[in-house]
Biopython code that builds the backbone (N, CA, C, O; Angstrom):
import numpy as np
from Bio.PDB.StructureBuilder import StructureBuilder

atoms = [
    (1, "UNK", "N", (-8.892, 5.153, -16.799)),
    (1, "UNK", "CA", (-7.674, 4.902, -16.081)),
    (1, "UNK", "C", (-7.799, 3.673, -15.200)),
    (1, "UNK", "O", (-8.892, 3.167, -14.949)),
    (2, "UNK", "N", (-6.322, 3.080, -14.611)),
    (2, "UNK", "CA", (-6.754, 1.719, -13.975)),
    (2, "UNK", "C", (-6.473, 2.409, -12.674)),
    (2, "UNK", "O", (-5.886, 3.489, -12.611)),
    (3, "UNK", "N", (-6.892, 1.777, -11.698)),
    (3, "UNK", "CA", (-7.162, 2.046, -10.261)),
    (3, "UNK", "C", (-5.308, 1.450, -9.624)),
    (3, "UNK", "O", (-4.775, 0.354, -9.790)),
    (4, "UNK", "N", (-4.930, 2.328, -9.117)),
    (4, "UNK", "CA", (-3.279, 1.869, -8.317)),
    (4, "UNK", "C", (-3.518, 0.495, -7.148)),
    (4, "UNK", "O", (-4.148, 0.758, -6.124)),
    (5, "UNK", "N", (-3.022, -0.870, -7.344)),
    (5, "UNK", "CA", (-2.920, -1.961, -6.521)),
    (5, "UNK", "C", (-2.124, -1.930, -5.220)),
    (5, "UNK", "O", (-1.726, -2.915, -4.598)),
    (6, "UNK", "N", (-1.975, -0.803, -4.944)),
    (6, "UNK", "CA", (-0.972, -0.605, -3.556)),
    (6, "UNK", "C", (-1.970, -1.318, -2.895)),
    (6, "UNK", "O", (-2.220, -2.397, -3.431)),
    (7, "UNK", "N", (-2.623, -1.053, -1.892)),
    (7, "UNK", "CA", (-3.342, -2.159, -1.094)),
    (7, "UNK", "C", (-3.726, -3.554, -1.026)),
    (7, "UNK", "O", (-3.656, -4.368, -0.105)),
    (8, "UNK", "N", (-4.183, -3.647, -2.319)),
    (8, "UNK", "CA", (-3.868, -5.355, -2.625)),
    (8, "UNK", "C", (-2.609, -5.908, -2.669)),
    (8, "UNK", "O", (-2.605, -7.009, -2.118)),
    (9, "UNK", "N", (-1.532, -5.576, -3.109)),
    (9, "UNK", "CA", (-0.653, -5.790, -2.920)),
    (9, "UNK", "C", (0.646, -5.781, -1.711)),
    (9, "UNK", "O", (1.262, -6.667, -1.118)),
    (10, "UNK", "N", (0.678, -4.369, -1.713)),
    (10, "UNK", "CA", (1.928, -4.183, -0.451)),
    (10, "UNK", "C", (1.046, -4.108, 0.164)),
    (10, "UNK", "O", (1.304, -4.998, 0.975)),
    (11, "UNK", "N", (-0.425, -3.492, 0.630)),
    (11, "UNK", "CA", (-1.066, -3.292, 1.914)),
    (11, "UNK", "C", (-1.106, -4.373, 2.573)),
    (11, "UNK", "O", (-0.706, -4.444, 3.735)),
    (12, "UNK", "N", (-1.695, -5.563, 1.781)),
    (12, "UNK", "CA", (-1.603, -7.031, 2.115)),
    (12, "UNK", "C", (-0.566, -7.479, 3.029)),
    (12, "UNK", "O", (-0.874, -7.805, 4.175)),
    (13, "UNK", "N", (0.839, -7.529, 2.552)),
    (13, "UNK", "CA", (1.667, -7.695, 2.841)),
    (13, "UNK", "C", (2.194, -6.763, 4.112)),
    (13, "UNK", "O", (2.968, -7.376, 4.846)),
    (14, "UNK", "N", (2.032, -5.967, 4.340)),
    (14, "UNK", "CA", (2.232, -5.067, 5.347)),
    (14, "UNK", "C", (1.409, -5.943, 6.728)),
    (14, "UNK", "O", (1.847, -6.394, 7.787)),
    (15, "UNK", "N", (-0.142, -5.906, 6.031)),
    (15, "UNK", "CA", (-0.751, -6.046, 7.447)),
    (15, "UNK", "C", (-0.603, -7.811, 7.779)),
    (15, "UNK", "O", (-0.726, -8.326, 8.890)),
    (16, "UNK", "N", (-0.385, -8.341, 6.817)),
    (16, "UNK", "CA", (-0.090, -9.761, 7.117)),
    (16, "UNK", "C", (1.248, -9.870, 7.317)),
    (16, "UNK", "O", (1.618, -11.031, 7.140)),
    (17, "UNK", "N", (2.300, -8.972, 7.676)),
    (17, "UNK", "CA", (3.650, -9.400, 8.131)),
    (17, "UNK", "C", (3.452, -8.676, 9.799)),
    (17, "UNK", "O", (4.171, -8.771, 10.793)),
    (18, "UNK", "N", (2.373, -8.068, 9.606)),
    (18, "UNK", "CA", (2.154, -7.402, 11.538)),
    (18, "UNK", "C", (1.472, -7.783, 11.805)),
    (18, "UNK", "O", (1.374, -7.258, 12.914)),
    (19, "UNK", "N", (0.160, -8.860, 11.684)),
    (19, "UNK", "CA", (-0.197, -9.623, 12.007)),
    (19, "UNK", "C", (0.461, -11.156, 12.696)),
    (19, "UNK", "O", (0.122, -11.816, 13.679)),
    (20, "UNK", "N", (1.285, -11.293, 11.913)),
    (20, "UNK", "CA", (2.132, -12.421, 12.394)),
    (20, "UNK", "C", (3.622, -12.212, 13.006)),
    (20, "UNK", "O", (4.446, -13.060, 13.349)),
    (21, "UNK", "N", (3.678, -10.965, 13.026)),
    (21, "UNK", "CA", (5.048, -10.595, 13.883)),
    (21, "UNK", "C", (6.373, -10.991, 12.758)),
    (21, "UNK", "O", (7.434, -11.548, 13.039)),
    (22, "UNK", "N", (5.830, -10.426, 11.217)),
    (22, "UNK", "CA", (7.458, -10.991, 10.397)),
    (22, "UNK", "C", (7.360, -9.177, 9.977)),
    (22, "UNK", "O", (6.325, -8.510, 9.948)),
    (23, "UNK", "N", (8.334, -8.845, 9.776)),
    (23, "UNK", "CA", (9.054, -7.030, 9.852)),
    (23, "UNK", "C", (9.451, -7.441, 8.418)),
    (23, "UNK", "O", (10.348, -8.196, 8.043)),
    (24, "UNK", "N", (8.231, -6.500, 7.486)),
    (24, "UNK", "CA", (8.311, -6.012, 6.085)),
    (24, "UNK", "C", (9.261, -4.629, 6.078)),
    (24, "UNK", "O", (8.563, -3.635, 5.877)),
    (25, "UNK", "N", (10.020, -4.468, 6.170)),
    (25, "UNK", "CA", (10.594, -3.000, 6.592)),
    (25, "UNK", "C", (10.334, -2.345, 4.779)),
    (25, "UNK", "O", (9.588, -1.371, 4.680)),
    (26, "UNK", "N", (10.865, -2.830, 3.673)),
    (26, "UNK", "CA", (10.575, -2.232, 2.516)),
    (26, "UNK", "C", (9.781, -2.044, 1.951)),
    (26, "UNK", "O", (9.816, -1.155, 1.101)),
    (27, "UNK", "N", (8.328, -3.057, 2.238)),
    (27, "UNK", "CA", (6.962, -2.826, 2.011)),
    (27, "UNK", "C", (6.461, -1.835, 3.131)),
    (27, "UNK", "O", (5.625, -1.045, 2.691)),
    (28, "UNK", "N", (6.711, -1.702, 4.255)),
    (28, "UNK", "CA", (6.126, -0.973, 4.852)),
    (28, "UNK", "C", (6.735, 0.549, 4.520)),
    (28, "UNK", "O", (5.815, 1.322, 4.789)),
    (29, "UNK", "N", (8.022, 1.396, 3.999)),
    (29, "UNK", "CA", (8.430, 1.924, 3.649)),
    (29, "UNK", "C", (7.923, 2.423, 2.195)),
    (29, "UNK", "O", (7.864, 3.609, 1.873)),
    (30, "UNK", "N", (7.486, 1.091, 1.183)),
    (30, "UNK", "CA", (6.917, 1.518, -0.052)),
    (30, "UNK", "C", (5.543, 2.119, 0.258)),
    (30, "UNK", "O", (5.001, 3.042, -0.348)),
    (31, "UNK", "N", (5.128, 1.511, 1.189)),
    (31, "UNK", "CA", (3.443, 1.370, 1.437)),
    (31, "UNK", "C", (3.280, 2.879, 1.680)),
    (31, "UNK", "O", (2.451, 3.564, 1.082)),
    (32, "UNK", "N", (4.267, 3.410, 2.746)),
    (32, "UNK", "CA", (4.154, 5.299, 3.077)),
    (32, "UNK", "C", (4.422, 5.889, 2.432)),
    (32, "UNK", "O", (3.895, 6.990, 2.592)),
    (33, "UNK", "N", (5.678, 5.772, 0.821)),
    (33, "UNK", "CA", (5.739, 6.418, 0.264)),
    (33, "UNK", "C", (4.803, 6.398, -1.019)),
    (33, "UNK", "O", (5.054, 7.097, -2.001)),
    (34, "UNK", "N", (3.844, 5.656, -0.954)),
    (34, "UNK", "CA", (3.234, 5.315, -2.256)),
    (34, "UNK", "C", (1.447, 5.844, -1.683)),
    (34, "UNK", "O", (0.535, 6.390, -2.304)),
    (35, "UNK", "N", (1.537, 5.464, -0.539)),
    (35, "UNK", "CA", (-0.135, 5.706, 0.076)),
    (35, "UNK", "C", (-0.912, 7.509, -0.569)),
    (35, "UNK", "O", (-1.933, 7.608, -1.249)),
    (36, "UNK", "N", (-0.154, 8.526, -0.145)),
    (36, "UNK", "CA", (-0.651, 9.207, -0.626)),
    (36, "UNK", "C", (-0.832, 9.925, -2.278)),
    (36, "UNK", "O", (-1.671, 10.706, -2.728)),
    (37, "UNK", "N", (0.595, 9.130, -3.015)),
    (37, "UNK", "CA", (0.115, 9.400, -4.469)),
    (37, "UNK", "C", (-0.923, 8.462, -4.546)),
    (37, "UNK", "O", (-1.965, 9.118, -4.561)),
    (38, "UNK", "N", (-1.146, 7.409, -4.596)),
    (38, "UNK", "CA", (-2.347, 6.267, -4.416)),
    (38, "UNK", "C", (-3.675, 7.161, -4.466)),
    (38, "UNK", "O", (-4.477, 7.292, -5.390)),
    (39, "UNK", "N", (-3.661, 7.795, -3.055)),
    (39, "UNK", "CA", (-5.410, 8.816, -2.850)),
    (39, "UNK", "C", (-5.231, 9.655, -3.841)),
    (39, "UNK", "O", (-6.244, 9.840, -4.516)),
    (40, "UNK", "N", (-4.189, 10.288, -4.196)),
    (40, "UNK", "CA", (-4.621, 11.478, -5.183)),
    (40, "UNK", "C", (-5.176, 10.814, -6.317)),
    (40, "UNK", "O", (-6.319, 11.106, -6.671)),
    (41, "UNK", "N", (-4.463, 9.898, -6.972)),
    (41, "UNK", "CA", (-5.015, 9.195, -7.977)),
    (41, "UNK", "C", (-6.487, 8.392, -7.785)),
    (41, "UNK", "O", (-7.416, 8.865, -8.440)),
    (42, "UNK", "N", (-6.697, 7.547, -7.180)),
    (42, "UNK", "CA", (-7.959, 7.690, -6.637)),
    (42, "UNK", "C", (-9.044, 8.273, -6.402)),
    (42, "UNK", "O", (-10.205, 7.882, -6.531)),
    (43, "UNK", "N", (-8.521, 9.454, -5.967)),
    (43, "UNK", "CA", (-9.516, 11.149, -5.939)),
    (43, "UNK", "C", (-9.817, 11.409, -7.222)),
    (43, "UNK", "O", (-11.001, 11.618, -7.484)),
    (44, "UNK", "N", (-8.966, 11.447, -8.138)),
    (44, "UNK", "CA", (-8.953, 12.021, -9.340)),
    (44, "UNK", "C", (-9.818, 10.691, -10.632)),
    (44, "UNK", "O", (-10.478, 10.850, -11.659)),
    (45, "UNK", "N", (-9.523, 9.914, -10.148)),
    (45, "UNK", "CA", (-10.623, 8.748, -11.035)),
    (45, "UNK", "C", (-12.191, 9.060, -10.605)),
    (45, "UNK", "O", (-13.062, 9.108, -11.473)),
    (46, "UNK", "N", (-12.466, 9.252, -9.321)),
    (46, "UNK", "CA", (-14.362, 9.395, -8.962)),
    (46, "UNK", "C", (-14.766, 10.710, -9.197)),
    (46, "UNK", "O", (-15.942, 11.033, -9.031)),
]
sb = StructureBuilder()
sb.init_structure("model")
sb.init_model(0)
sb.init_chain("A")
sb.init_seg("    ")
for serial, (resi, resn, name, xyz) in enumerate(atoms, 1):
    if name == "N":
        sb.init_residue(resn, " ", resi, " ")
    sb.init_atom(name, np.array(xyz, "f"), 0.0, 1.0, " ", f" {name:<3s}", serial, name[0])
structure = sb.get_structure()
């Protein structure tokens, strides 16, 4: 199975739009709804 890119991707983007003070509101919204299917899948690959 391939490993889910949420973190490389939207995580990125999340912490580099609060880092610099620019408001991802839909990445940060995808990022919570996606974070914990992410670990399960994750869990379930190791």
């Amino acid at each position: 199975g391939r490993t889910v890119e949420l973190e490389g991707i939207t995580g990125t983007l999340v912490r580099l739009g609060r880092e610099n003070g620019v408001p991802t509101p839909v990445n940060d919204a995808l990022y919570a709804i996606l974070k914990p299917w992410a670990n399960r899948i994750q869990s379930s690959l190791e």
